[in-house]
Structures are given as C-alpha cells and as structure tokens.
TORSE-113679 format. One record per residue (C-alpha): residue number from 1; residue in one letter; x, y, z. Coordinates in Angstrom, 1 decimal. Each point is the difference from the previous one (the first is absolute). Layout:
<site><nr>NUM</nr><rest>a</rest><east>X</east><north>Y</north><up>Z</up></site>
...
REM end
This chain:
<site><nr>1</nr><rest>x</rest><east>-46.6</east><north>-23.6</north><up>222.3</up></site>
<site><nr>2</nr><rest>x</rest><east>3.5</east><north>-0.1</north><up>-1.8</up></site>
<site><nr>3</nr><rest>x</rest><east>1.7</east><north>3.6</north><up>-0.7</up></site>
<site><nr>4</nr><rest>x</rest><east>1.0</east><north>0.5</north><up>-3.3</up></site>
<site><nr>5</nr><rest>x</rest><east>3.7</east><north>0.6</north><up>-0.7</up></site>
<site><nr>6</nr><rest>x</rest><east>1.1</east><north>2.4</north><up>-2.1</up></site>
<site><nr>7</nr><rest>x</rest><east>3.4</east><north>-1.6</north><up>-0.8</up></site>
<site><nr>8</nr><rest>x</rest><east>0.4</east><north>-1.6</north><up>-3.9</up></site>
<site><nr>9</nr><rest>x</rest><east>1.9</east><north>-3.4</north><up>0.0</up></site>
<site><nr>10</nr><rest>x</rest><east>3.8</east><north>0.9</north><up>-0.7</up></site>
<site><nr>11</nr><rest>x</rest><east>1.6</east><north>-2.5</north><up>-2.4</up></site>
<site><nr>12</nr><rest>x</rest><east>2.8</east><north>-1.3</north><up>1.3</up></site>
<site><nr>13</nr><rest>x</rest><east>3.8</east><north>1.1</north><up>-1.0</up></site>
<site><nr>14</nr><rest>x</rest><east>1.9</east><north>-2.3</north><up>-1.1</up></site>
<site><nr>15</nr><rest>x</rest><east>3.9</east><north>0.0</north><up>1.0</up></site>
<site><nr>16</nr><rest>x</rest><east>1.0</east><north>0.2</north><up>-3.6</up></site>
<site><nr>17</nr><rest>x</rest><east>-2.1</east><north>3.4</north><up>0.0</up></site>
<site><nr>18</nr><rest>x</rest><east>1.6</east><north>1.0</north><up>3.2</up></site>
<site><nr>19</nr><rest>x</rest><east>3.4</east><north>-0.3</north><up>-1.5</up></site>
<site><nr>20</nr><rest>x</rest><east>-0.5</east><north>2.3</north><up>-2.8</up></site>
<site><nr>21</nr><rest>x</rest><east>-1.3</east><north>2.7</north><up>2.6</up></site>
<site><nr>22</nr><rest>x</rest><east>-1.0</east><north>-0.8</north><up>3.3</up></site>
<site><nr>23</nr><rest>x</rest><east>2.2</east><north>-1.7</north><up>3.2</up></site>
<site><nr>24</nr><rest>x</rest><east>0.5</east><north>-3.1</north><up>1.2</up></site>
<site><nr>25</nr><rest>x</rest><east>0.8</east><north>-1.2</north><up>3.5</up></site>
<site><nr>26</nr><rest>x</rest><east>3.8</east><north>-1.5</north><up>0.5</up></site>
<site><nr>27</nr><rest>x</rest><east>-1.6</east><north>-3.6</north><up>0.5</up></site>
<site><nr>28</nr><rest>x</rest><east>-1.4</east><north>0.3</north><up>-3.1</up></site>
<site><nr>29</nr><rest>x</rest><east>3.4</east><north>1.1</north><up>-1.8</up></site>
<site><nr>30</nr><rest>x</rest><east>1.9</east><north>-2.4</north><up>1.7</up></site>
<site><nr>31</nr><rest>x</rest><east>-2.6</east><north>-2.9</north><up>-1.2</up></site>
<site><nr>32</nr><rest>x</rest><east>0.5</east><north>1.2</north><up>-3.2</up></site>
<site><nr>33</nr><rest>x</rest><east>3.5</east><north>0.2</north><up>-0.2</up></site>
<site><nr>34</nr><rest>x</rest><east>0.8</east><north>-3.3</north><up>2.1</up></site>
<site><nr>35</nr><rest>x</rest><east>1.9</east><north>2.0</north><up>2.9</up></site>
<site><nr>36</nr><rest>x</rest><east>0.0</east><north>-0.2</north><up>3.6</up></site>
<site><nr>37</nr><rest>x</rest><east>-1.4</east><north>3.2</north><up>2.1</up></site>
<site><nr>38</nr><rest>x</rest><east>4.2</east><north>-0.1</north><up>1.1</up></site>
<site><nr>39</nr><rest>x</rest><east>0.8</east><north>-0.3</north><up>-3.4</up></site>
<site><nr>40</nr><rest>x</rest><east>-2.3</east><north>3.2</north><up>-1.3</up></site>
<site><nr>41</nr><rest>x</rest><east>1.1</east><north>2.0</north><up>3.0</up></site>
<site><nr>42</nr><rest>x</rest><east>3.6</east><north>-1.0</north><up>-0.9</up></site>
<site><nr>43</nr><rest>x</rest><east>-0.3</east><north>1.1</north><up>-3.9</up></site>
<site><nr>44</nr><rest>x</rest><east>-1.6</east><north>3.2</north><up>1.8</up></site>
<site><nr>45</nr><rest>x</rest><east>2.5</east><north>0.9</north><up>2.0</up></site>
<site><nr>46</nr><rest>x</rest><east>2.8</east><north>-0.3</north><up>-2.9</up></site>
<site><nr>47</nr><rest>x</rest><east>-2.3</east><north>2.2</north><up>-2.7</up></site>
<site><nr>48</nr><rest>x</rest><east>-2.1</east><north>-2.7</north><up>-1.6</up></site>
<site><nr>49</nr><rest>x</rest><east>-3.5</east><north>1.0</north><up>0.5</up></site>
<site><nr>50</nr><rest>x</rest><east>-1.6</east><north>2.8</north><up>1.8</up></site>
<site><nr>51</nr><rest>x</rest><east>-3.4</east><north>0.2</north><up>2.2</up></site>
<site><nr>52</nr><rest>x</rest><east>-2.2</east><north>3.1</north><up>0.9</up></site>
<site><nr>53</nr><rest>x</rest><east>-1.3</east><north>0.3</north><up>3.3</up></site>
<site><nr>54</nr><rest>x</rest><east>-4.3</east><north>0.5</north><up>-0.2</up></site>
<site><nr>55</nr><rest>x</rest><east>-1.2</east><north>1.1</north><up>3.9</up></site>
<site><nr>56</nr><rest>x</rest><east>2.0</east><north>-3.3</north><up>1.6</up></site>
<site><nr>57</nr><rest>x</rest><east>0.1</east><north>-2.7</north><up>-2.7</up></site>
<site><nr>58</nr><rest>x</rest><east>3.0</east><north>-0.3</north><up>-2.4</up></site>
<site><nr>59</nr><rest>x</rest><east>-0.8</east><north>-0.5</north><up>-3.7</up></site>
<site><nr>60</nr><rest>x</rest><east>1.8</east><north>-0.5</north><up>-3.2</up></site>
<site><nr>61</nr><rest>x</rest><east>-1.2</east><north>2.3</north><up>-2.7</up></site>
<site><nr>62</nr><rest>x</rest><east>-1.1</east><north>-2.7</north><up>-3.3</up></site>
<site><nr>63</nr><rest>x</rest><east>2.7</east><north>1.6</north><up>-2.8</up></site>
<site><nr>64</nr><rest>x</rest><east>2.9</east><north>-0.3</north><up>2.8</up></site>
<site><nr>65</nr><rest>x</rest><east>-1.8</east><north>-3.5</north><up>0.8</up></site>
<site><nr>66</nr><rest>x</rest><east>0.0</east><north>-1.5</north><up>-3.4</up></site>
<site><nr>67</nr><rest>x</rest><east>4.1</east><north>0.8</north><up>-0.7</up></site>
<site><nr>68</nr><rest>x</rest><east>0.3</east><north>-1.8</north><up>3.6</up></site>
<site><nr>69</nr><rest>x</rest><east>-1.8</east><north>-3.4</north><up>-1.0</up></site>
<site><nr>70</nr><rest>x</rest><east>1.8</east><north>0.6</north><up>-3.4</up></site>
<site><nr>71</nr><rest>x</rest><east>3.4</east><north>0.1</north><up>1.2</up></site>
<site><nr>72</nr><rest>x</rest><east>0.7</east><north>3.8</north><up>-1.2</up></site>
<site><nr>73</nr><rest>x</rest><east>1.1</east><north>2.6</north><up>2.0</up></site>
<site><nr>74</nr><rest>x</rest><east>-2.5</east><north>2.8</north><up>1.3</up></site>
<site><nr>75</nr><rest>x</rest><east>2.9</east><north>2.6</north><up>-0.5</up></site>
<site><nr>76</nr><rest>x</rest><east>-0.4</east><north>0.0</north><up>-4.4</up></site>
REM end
C-alpha cells in the first residue's frame, strides 16, 4: 500500500524570479554574463561583484546578480 505524502507540488522558480529576490549559484552568473569562473573570481577580487557564504556554498544574491550580467557596478 502506497503512503500518502503530505508535500504539495512546488512550482518551479524561475531564474528571472530569483534575480529580483532570491540567489543564484556563480555558474549560473557566469552563464549569464558570458564570463569564465577566472574571470568572475577576477571581477571579485577587484570589487565587481560580491557573494554570501550559505553553510559551504557561495552564492550571488539576485539584485547584486542582475548589475553583474548588466555590466553595472554592485557598489551604486
């Protein structure tokens, strides 16, 4: 006999939703904005983006993100 779950089907989030207000993983910013894992780490280092650390994975926060993949700087 099956169990019955409890859980409800989640909808999926989309990565334009996560942009606005959740995090994205550094493979996915550097997908979006066409750059190298060196290349992200590089712009990093000198300023250009920032991560937060959740438990052991690294994360870029969507706002900071989406003035990443646009070219802006995180710092206005």
């Amino acid at each position: 006999m099956p169990k019955a779950t409890t859980q409800k089907a989640q909808s999926p989030v989309t990565i334009l939703e996560r942009l606005e207000a959740g995090n994205l993983s550094i493979d996915e910013v550097c997908a979006l904005a066409d750059r190298s894992k060196t290349g992200f780490y590089s712009d990093l280092k000198a300023g250009l983006v920032t991560i937060r650390k959740i438990g052991r994975r690294s994360v870029v926060p969507g706002p900071v993100a989406r003035r990443y993949i646009a070219g802006e700087s995180v710092m206005a």
